[in-house]
Structures are given as C-alpha cells and as structure tokens.
MARVEXLUM-427063 format. One record per residue (C-alpha): residue number from 1; residue in three letters; z, x negated, y. Coordinates in pm, 1 decimal, padded with zeros to 6 digits. Example, Ala and Ser with C-alpha at 12.3 -4.5 7.8 and 13.67 -1.06 7.14 Angstrom:
2
@pos->1&code->ala&pz->00780.0&px->-01230.0&py->-00450.0
@pos->2&code->ser&pz->00714.0&px->-01367.0&py->-00106.0
END
This chain:
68
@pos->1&code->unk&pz->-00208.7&px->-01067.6&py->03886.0
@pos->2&code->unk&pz->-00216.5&px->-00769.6&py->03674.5
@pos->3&code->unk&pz->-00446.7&px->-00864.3&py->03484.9
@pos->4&code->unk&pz->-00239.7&px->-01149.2&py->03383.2
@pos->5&code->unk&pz->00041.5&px->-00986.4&py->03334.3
@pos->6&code->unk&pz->-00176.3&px->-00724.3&py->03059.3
@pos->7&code->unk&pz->-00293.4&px->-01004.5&py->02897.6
@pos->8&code->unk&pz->00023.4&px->-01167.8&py->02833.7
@pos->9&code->unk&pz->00192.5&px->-00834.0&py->02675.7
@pos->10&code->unk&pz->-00109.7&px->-00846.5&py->02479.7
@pos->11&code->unk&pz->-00014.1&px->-01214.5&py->02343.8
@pos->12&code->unk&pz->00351.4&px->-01089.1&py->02341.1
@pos->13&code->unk&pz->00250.9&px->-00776.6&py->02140.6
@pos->14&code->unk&pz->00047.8&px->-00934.7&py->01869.7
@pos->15&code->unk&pz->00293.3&px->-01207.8&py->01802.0
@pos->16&code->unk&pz->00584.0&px->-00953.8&py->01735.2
@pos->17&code->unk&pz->00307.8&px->-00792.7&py->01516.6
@pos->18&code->unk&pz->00201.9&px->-01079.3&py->01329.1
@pos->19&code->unk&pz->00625.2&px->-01188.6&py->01257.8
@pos->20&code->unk&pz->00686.2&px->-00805.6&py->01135.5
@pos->21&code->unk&pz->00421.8&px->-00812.9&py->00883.8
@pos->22&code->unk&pz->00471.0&px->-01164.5&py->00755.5
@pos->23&code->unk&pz->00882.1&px->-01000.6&py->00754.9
@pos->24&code->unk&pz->00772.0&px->-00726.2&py->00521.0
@pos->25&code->unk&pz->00574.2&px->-00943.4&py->00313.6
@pos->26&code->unk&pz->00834.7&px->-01187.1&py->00272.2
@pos->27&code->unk&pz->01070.0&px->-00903.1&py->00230.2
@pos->28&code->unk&pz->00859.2&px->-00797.4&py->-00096.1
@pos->29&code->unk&pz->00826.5&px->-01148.9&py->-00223.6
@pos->30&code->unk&pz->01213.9&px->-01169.1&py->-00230.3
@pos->31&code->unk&pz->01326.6&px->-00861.2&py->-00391.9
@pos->32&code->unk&pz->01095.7&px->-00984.1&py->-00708.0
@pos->33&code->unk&pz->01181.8&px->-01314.5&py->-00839.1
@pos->34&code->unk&pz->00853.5&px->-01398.0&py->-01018.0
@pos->35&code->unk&pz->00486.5&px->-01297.2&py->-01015.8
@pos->36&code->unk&pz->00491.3&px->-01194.5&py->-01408.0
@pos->37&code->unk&pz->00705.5&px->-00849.5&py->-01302.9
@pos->38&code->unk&pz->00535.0&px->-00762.7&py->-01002.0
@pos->39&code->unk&pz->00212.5&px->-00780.2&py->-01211.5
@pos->40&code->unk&pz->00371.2&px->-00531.4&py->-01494.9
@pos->41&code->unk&pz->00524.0&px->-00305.2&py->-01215.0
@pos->42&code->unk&pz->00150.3&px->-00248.7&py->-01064.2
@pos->43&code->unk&pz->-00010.8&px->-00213.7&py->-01408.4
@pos->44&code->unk&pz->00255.8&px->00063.1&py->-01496.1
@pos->45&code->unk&pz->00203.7&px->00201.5&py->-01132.2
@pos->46&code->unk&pz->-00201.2&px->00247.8&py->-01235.3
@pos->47&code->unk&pz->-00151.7&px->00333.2&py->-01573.6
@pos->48&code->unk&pz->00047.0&px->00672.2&py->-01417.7
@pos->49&code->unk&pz->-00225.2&px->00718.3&py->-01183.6
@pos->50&code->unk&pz->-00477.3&px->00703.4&py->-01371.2
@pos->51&code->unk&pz->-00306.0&px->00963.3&py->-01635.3
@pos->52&code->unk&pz->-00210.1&px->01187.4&py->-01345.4
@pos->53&code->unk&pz->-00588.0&px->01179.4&py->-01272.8
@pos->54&code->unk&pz->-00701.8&px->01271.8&py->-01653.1
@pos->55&code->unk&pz->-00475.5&px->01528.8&py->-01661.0
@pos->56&code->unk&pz->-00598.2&px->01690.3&py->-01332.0
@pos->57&code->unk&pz->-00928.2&px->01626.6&py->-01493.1
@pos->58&code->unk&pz->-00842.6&px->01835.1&py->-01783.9
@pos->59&code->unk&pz->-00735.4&px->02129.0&py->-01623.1
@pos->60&code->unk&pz->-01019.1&px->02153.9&py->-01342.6
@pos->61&code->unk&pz->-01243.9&px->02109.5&py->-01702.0
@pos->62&code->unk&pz->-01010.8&px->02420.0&py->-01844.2
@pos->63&code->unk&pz->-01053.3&px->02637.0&py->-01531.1
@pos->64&code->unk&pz->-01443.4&px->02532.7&py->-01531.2
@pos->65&code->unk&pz->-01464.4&px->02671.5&py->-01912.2
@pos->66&code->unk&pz->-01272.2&px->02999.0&py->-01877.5
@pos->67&code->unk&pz->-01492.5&px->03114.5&py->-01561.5
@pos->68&code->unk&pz->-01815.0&px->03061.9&py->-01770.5
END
C-alpha cells in the first residue's frame, strides 16, 4: 500500500510540475505580443553580454601587459 500511495504523489507531483512550467511559459508569451520584439529584446540582451565580455577582456589583456 505504500508503495502505491509513493507512486501516486509521484504522478501528483509531476503534473503540478508540468502545469507550473507550461504557467510560466505562457506567462512570457503574454506579456510580449509578437515574436519580432522578443527576438530584438534577446539580440540587445547578447549584444551587452558580449560587450561586457570584451571589456573584461581588455582589462585582464591591460593587467597581463603591465606585469610583463
């Protein structure tokens, strides 16, 4: 009987699981109302990476040069 019983809060568990993740992706859908800006929000969201990351490179290459 336990066993049962594990397996269903198992079934239980997932389930909730699977509804709050298709929530928060439906959640994200909805607050944009078409593909075109969330495709311009994540190209300006890698475009600051990726110059966050050159200018880290540029001062570990700085630091590198003064110690030699």
């Amino acid at each position: 009987m336990a066993i049962y019983e594990f397996i269903k809060n198992l079934v239980t568990f997932r389930k909730r699981k699977h509804e709050s993740i298709q929530e928060s992706k439906r959640a994200r859908t909805e607050n944009v109302s078409n593909g075109e800006s969330v495709g311009k929000a994540l190209n300006d969201l890698l475009i600051k990476k990726r110059e966050k990351r050159n200018k880290q490179r540029c001062k570990n290459g700085e630091q590198r040069k003064r110690k030699s």
